[in-house]
N, C-alpha and C positions, 0 to 999 in steps of 0.2 A: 504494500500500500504506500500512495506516496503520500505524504507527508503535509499536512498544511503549509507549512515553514516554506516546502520546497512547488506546492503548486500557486503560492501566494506570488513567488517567481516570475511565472509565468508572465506573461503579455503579449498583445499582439505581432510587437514589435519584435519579441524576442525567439519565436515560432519560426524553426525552420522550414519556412516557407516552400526551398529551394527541393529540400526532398518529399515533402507532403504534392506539390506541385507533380515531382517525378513519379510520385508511385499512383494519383490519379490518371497522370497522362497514362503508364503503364495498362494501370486495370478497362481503361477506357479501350484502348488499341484490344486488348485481351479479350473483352466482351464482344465489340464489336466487330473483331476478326471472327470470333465465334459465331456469330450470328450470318453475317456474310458467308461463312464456309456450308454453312446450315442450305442457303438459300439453293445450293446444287446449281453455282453458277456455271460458267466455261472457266476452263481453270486461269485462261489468260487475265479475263476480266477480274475473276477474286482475287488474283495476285495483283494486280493492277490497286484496287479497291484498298487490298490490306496497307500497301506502299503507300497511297496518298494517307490513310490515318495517318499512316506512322511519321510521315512528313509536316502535315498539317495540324497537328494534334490539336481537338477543340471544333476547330471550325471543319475539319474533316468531320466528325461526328453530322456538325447543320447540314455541310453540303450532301452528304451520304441520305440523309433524313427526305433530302427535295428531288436527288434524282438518279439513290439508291435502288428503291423498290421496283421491282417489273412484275408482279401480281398483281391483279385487281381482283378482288372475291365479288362477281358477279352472277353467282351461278342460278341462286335465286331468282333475279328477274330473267334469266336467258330460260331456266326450265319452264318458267309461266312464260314468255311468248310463245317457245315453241309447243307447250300441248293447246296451247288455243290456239296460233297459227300454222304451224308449219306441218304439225301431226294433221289437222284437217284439208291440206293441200295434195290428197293421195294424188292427183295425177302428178306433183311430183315426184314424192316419191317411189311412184311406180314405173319414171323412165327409165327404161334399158339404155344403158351404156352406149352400147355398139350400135342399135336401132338409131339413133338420133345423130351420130357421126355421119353428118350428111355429106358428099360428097368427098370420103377422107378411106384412104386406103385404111381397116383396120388393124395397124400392127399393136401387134402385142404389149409395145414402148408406150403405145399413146392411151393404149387400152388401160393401162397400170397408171398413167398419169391421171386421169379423168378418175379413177379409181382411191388415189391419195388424195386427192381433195375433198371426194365425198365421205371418205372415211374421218379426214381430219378435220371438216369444217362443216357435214351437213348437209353441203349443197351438193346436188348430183347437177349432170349434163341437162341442158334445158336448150330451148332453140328461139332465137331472133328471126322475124318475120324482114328485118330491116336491119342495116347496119349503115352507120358511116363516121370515118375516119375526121377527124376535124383538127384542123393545124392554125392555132394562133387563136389570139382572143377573138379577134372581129369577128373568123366565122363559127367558134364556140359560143359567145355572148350570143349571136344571132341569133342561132339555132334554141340554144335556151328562153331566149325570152319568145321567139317565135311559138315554143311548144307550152310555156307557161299562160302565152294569151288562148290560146285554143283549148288550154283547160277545162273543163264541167263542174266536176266532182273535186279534186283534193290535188295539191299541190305541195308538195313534201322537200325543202330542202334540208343538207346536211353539209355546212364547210371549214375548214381549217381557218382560214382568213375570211372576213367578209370586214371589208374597209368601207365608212363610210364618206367615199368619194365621189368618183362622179359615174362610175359603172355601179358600186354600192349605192348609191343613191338613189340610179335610173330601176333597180331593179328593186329594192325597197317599195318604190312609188306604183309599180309593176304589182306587187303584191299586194299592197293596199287595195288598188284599182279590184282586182282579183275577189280580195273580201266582202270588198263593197255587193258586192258582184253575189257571195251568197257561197262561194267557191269555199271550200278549208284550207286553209293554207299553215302551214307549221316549218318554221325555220329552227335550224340544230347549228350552235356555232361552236366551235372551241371556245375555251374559258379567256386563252395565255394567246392563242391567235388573234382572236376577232377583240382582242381587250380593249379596243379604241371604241366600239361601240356602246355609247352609252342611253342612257334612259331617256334624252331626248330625240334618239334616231329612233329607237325601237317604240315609243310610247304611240305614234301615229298607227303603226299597224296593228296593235294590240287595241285601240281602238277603230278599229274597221274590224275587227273579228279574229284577225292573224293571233297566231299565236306562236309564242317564242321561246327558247329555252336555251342555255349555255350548258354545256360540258364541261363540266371540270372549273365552276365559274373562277377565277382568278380575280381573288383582292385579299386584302390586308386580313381579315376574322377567317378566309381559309389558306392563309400561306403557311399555317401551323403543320399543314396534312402532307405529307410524300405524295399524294395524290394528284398534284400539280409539276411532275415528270409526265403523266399517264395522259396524253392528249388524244383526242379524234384528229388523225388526219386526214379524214376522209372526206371528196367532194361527190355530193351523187345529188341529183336532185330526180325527181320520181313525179309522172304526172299522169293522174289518171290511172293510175298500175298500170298503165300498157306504152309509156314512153320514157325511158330515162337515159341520164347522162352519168357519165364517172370520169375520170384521167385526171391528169395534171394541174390544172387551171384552177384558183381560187378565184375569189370578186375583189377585184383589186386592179384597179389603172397601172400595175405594173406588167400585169399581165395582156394588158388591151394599146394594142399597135398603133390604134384611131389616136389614141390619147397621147400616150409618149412612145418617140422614135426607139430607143430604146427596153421597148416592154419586152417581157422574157417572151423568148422561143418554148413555145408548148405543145403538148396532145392532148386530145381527148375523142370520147367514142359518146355516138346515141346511137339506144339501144330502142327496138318495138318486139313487143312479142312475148312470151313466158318468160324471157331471162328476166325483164324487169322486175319480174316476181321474186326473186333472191336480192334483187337490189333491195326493195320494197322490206324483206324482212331486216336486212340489216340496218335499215333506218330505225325500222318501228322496234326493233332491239336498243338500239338508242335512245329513242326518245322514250322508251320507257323506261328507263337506266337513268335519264337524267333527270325527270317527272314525275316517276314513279305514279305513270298511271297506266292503265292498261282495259278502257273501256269502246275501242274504236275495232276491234278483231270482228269486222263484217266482210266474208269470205267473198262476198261478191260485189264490193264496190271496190274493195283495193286488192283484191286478186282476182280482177274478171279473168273468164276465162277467153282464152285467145287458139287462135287456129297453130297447129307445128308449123315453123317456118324452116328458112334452108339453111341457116347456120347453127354450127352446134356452139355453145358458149357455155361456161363455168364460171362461178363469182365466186368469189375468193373474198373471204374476211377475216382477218386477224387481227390479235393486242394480248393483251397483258392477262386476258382473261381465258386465253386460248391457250392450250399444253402442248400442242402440236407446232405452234411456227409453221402454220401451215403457206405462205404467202415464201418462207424461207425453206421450207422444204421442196416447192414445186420448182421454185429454183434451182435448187440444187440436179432436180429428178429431170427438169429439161435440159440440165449439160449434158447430165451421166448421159445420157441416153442420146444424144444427138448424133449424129451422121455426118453430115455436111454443114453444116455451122450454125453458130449462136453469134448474135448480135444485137448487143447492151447496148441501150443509150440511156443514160442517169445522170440527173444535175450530181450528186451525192454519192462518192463510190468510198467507201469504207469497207473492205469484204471482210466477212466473217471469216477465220481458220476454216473452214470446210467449203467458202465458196468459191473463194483464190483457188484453195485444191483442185475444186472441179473446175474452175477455167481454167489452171494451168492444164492441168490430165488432159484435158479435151483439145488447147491446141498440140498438146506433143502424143497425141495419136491422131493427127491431121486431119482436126474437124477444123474450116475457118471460125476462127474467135476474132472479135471486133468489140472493143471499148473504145462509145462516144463519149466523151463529159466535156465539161464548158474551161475554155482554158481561163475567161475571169468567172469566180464565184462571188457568191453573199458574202461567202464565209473563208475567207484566207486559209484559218486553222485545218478545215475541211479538205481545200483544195491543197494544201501542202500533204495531208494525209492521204489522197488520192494519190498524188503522188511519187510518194513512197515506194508504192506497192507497181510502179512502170515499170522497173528494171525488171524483175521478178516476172512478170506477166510477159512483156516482149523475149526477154529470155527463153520461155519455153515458147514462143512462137504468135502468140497476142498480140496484134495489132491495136498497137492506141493513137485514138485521133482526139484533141483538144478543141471545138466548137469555137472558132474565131467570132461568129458573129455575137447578136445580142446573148444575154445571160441563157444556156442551155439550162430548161426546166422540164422537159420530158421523161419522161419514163416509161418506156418500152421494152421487147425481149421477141425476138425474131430466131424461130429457129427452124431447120430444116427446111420441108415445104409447107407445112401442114399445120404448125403451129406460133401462134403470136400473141403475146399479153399485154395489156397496159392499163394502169392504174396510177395508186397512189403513193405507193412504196417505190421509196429509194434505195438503192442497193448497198444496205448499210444493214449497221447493228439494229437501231433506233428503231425503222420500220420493221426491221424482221420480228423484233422483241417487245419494243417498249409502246410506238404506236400503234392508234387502233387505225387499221387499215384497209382498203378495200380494190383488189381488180378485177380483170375480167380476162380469162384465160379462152383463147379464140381457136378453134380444131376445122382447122378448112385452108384450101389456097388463095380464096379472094384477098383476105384483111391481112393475110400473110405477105402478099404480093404486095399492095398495097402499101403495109411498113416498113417493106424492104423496102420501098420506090423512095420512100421519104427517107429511110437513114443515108442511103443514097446521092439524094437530093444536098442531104445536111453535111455530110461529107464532103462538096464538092466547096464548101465555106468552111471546112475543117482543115488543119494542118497535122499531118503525121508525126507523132515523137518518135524523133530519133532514136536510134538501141543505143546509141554510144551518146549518154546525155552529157554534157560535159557544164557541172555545177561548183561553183567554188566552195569555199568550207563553211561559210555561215548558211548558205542556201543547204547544203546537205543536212549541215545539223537543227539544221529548222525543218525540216521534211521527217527526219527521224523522232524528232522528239514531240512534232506532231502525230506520226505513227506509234508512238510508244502511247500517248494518247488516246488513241481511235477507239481503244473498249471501252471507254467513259465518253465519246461523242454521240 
């Protein structure tokens, strides 16, 4: 026991601070390594994780807290859509595979592809009555707002960014018009993207009838939550259940060519027909996710039923709530398997350990591989990280081209003859993992042909990296220690 005499000693001033300080940082790194090793990450990333504690001690813990976690426990609201929705859509899930592979030799490769998606995400093969490829804002905006006036019944957006500027504004004013109108209209924003939006954009459509809702709302009373890493990146907008859009493109004048000369380079796809119909639930997964409400499941206003049409199509959705990575699996299952080539085009190239693998493997057994990305980015740190990973790639036989023109924002994946995806996922960690994401996986020559014609196209305003890049020592060691970075971008 100590002593009065000797604890009367004591004072703040006279507390070894120095080692009380070391055996907290200690137990902290201890816990939280523990905790991290629990989560069954890739071992790059935990080790990645464990090194910044141990470097940042403290504010490693905050930062860990905001853009640590890659679970969302949403299982709850996903079992209640799908037995009121998706269990009550028997004709889909009574599509055969092969039956619906409309005009597509069926091999076995593609048969096992169609076959991972359904298994990992739900959705089986379904068929577009219509398709069309859409390059750049003017003719993406167009087409949207063209299909959003022709509406009846219910108009459904869901986006990553929605800025209120002057493309955000026009089409705001669009949906108001809409409500007025008698129409439903429900818009889904991210919380961290669309943050600029605030209560005097959105209060006009909410009084016309619109109704609105954030993902992940982003402000100050929930910045306390990890849950503000976990975004929607997803653009889809849904009209009528029998017409929708997905790809690239937010609502934003960065994106719209009319506005400024320099708006990003993009894709996107509209879609008619049953595929809509998988668009359609991963919206209304969302919005009841974010609203927590679940009283609109009327089978035959937002899933009329529609004639098969002649393309076979798959939607793809993933996030933080999916076990599969199924958006990063199908990636992987379209290199393995390829023949005569794959061809990327990604604003955002960060590969995962296993997708480097499968492009190198795939050029050095002599399938053409082709990496597009943008040689200026958003994101410096990003682009030096893409970077990285050039020698490595051209090395086993990868051809990489850097997108001279405006900011490269596509996302696309061209392989063989037979198969082509594009969506919202960028070929990184982030989307494969941590976003919630959505594309649409296409099994036919037309849209195949078609995205070759444009990566193509894009190429011919691309410039080729060299194999022999010749970089001085601050450029090298800034490209590495941005890739030593990349499991935490």
């Amino acid at each position: 026991m100590f002593s009065s005499a000797a604890l009367s000693g004591i004072t703040w001033s006279t507390l070894p601070w120095g080692k009380i300080l070391g055996i907290a940082w200690a137990i902290h790194i201890i816990i939280l390594s523990g905790w991290i090793i629990l989560q069954k990450r890739p071992p790059i990333s935990t080790i990645s994780w464990i090194i910044s504690l141990a470097f940042i001690p403290y504010i490693g813990f905050v930062i860990y807290h905001f853009i640590g976690p890659q679970k969302l426990k949403r299982q709850h609201y996903r079992r209640l859509l799908v037995k009121t929705a998706l269990q009550e859509q028997n004709h889909l899930l009574r599509l055969r595979e092969q039956a619906l592979l409309i005009g597509v030799t069926p091999s076995p490769s593609l048969i096992q592809l169609t076959r991972l998606v359904n298994n990992a995400s739900g959705f089986p093969v379904t068929t577009a009555t219509s398709m069309h490829f859409l390059v750049d804002g003017e003719a993406t905006y167009t087409a949207i707002f063209d299909a959003i006036r022709n509406a009846t019944h219910h108009i459904h957006l869901e986006y990553y960014i929605f800025e209120p500027d002057n493309i955000g504004t026009a089409l705001r004013d669009l949906l108001i018009e809409k409500a007025l109108e008698g129409i439903s209209v429900r818009l889904l924003v991210d919380g961290m993207g669309s943050s600029r939006l605030k209560k005097n954009f959105i209060e006009p459509l909410l009084a016309a009838g619109g109704e609105f809702a954030f993902f992940h709302k982003f402000h100050f009373s929930q910045i306390v939550k990890p849950l503000v890493n976990l975004r929607t990146h997803r653009k889809i907008v849904i009209c009528d259940g029998h017409t929708g859009f997905t790809g690239g493109l937010n609502i934003t004048d960065e994106e719209d060519e009319r506005t400024l000369d320099y708006a990003y380079h993009d894709t996107h796809i509209r879609l008619t027909g049953n595929a809509v119909h998988s668009l359609q639930l991963v919206f209304l997964e969302d919005w009841l996710y974010a609203t927590r409400q679940a009283e609109f499941f009327d089978t035959s206003t937002y899933f009329p039923a529609q004639p098969s049409g002649d393309y076979a199509v798959q939607i793809l959705a993933s996030g933080p709530d999916n076990e599969w990575e199924v958006i990063h699996r199908l990636n992987l299952g379209v290199i393995h398997s390829a023949r005569e080539r794959v061809w990327l085009t990604t604003p955002y190239f960060v590969p995962t350990e296993a997708t480097l693998f499968a492009l190198t493997s795939a050029a050095l057994r002599g399938v053409d591989v082709r990496l597009l990305v943008p040689r200026l980015s958003d994101s410096r740190l990003v682009t030096a990280a893409a970077r990285s990973y050039f020698d490595e790639l051209m090395h086993a036989g990868v051809k990489v081209w850097e997108y001279a023109g405006r900011m490269l924002h596509s996302k696309t994946i061209v392989a063989d003859e037979n198969f082509c995806m594009i969506g919202t996922a960028n070929f990184d960690a982030r989307s494969f993992r941590l976003n919630f994401e959505v594309c649409a996986a296409i099994y036919g020559q037309p849209m195949n042909r078609e995205m070759a014609d444009q990566f193509e196209i894009d190429l011919e305003v691309s410039e080729m990296v060299p194999r022999n890049r010749q970089l001085n020592f601050g450029a090298r060691l800034f490209e590495a220690s941005a890739r030593l970075m990349s499991p935490l971008l």
